[in-house]
C-alpha positions in Angstrom: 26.3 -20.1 -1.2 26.4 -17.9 -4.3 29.6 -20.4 -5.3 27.1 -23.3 -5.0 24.5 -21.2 -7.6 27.0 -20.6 -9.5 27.5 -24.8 -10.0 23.7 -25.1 -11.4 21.7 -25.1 -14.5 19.3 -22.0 -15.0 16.5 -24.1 -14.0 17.9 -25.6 -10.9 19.3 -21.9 -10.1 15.9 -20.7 -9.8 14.5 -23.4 -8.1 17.2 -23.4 -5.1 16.5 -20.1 -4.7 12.6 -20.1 -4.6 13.0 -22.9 -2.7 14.6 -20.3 -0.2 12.3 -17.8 -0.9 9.3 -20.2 0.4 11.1 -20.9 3.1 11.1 -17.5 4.1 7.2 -17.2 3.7 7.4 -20.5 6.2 9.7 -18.7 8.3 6.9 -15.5 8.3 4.1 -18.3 9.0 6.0 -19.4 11.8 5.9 -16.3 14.2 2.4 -17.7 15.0 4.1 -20.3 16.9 5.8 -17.6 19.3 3.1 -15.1 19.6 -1.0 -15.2 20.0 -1.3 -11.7 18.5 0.9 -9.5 16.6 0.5 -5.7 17.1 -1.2 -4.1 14.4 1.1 -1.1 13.7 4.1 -3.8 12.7 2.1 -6.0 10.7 1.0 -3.0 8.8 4.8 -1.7 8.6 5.8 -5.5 7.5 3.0 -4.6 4.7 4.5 -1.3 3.7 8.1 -2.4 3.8 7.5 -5.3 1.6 5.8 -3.2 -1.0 8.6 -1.0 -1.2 10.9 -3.9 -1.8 8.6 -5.0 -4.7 8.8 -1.5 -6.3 12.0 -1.2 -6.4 12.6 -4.6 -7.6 10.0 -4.3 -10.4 12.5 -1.5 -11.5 16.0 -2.3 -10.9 15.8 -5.8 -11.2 13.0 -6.4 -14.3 12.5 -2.8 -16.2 15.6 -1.7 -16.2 17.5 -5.0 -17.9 14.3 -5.2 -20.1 15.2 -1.4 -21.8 18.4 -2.3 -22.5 17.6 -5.5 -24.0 15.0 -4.2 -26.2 17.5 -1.5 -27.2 19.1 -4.2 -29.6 15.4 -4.7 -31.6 14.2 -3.1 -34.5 11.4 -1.5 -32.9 12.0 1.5 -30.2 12.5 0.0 -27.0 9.4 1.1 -25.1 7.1 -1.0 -27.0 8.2 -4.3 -25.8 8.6 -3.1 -22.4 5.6 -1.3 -22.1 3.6 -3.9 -23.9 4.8 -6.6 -21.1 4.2 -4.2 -18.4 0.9 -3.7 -18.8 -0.2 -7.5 -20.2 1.4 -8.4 -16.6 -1.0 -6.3 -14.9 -3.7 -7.4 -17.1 -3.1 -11.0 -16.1 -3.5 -10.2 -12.6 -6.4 -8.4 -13.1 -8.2 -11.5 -14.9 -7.0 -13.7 -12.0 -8.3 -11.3 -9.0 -11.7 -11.3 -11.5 -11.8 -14.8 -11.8 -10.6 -16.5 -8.4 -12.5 -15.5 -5.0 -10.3 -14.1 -2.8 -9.6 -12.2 0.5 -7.5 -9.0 0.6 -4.9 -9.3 3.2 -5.3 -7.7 6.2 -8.9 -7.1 5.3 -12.1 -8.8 7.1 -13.8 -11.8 5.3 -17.2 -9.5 4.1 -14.2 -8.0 1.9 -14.0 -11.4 -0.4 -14.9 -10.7 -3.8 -17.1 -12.5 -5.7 -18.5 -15.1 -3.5 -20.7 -16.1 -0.6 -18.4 -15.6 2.5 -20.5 -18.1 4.4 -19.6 -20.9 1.8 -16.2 -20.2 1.7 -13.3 -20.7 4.5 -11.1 -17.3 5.6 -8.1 -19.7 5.4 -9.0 -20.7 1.4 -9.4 -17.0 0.9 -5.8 -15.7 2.3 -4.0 -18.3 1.2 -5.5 -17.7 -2.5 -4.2 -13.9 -2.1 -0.8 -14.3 -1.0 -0.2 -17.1 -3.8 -1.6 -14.4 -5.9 1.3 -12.5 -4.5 3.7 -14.7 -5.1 3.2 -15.9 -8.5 4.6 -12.4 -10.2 7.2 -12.7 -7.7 8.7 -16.4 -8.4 7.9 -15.5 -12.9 10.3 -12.6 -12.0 13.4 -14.6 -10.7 12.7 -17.6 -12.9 12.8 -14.9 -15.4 16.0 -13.2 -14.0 18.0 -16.3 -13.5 16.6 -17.5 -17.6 17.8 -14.2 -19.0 21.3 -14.9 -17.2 21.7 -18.0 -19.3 20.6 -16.1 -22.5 23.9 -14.0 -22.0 22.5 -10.8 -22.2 25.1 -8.2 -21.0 22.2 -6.3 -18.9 21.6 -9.6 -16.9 24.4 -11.1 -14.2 24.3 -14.3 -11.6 24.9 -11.5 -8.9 21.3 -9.2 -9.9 19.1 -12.6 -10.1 20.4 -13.8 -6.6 19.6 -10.5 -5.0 16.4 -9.7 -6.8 15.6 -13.6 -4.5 17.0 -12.3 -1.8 14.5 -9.0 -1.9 11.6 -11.3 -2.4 13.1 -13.6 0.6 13.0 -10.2 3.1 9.3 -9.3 2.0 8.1 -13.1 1.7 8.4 -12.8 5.6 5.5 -10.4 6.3 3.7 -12.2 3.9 3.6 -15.2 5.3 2.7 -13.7 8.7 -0.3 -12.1 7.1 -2.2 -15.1 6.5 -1.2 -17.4 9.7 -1.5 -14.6 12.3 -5.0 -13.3 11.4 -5.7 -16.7 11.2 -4.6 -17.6 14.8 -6.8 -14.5 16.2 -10.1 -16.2 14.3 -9.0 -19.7 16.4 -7.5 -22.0 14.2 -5.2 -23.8 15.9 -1.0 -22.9 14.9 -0.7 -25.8 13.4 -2.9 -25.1 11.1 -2.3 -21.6 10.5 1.5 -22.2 9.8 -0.1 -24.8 7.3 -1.8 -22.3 5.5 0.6 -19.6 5.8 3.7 -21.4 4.2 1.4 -23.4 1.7 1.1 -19.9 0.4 4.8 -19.2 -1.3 4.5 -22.6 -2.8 3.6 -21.0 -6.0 6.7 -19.5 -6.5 9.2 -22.5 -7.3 6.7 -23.6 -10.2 6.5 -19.7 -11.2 10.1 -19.5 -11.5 10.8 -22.8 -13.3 8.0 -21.7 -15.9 10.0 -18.3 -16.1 12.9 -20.0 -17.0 12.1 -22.1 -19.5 9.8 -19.4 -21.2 12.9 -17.6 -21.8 15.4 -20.1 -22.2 13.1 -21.2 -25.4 11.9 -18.4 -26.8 14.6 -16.1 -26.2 13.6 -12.5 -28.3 10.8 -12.6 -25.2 12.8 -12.1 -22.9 12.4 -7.7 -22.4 8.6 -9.1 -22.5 8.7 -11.5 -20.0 10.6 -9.2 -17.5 8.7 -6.2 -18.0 5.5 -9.0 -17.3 6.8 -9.5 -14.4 7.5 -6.1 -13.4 3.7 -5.4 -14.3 2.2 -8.2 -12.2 4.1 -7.1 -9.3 3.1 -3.5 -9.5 -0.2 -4.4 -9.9 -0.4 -6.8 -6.6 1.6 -3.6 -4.7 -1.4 -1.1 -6.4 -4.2 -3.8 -5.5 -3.1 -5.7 -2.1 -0.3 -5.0 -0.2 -0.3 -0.7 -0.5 -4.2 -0.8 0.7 -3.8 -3.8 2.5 -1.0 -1.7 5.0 -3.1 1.2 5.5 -6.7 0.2 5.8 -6.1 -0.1 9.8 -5.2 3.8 10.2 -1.4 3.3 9.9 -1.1 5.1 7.0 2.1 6.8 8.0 3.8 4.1 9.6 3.0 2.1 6.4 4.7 5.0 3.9 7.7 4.7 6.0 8.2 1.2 5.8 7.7 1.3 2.2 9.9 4.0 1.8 12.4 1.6 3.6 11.9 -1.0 2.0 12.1 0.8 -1.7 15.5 2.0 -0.5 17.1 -1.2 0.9 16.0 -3.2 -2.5 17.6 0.0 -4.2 20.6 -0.3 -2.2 21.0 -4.1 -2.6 20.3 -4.4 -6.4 22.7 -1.1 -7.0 25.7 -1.9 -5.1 25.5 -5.4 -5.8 23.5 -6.4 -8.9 
């Protein structure tokens, strides 16, 4: 497969692999099909391991490269990088503020903002996980764009396994919208609807990532360090809180201790 990436244009690149990376949220979705209920304790530990995935990703696979990049600038190399950083948790701020949501894992008198009467559970989960997923698809779009640029931090091999991170915690995302759902009585169907529709965000994240940098190219240790804010901010705000509101708080640190490790591992040895 990575032969095949190799073969493509930037923006085709990051679209195959988003592509994947939804499927895996589909794939998530899909364990509503071959249970009624999932145990609490694992959904939480899902939670946990894919925050720990995202931390280490926002590190290794988006800080990290960024630094070096901005070393070659005039100014010192922290302002770019912390500039981007905290502008991508700023964005996703303004979005949680401005689109009613539900948190995951959390009961629908949680939404924010709104009337919960007037508003379907289903609209709400789906509009947090796409939440999710829009730092994550900006930050391989991103990747995959600062490979083309030919920046000697940035290789084929780190893009492709900063997407396959995101494919291992897209999987307990997309459980976390269609199993609650299934318990509340929608039928599977409908909850694997819902659940997949959720990662479709991330192709047209990516593809926007990609051209952002392909064009305007001395953004590039912004744009990844945006990325690597937005995703820190939906592990602070969602998934962190999200894994521990049911009591499982040390199952939850574990995973995401895990999960930070494995990413570590992959990106390290690999990237």
């Amino acid at each position: 497969m990575f032969n095949y990436i190799e073969t493509l244009s930037p923006l085709h690149q990051a679209l195959f692999v988003t592509t994947i990376t939804w499927g895996m949220t589909a794939l998530g979705a899909a364990l509503v099909f071959t249970t009624k209920h999932m145990n609490q304790k694992m959904l939480d530990g899902m939670l946990g391991f894919a925050g720990g995935v995202m931390i280490a990703a926002s590190f290794w696979s988006l800080l990290s490269p960024a630094l070096e990049m901005a070393e070659t600038h005039i100014f010192p190399a922290w302002i770019p990088v912390a500039s981007g950083f905290l502008l991508g948790a700023l964005f996703l701020w303004s979005i949680d503020k401005v689109i009613p949501h539900l948190h995951p894992n959390a009961s629908i008198l949680e939404a924010e903002g709104i009337n919960p009467i007037r508003k379907k559970r289903s609209t709400l989960l789906v509009l947090a996980i796409t939440l999710h997923n829009i730092p994550e698809g900006l930050a391989i779009g991103v990747a995959f764009g600062a490979v083309a640029a030919g920046f000697s931090s940035s290789s084929l091999t780190a893009a492709v396994v900063l997407g396959l991170g995101i494919c291992i915690q897209n999987i307990p995302e997309g459980a976390a919208v269609s199993l609650p759902l299934r318990r509340e009585g929608m039928s599977r169907r409908r909850s694997f609807f819902y659940g997949q529709l959720s990662g479709m965000v991330e192709p047209i994240a990516a593809m926007i990532g990609v051209l952002t940098v392909t064009f305007i190219q001395p953004l590039l240790p912004i744009a990844l360090s945006f990325a690597a804010g937005a995703m820190i901010f939906v592990v602070s705000e969602e998934v962190i809180p999200g894994s521990q509101e049911n009591g499982n708080n040390d199952l939850a640190s574990l995973c995401l201790m895990v999960g930070f490790t494995m990413m570590m591992i992959l990106d390290v040895a690999f990237g």
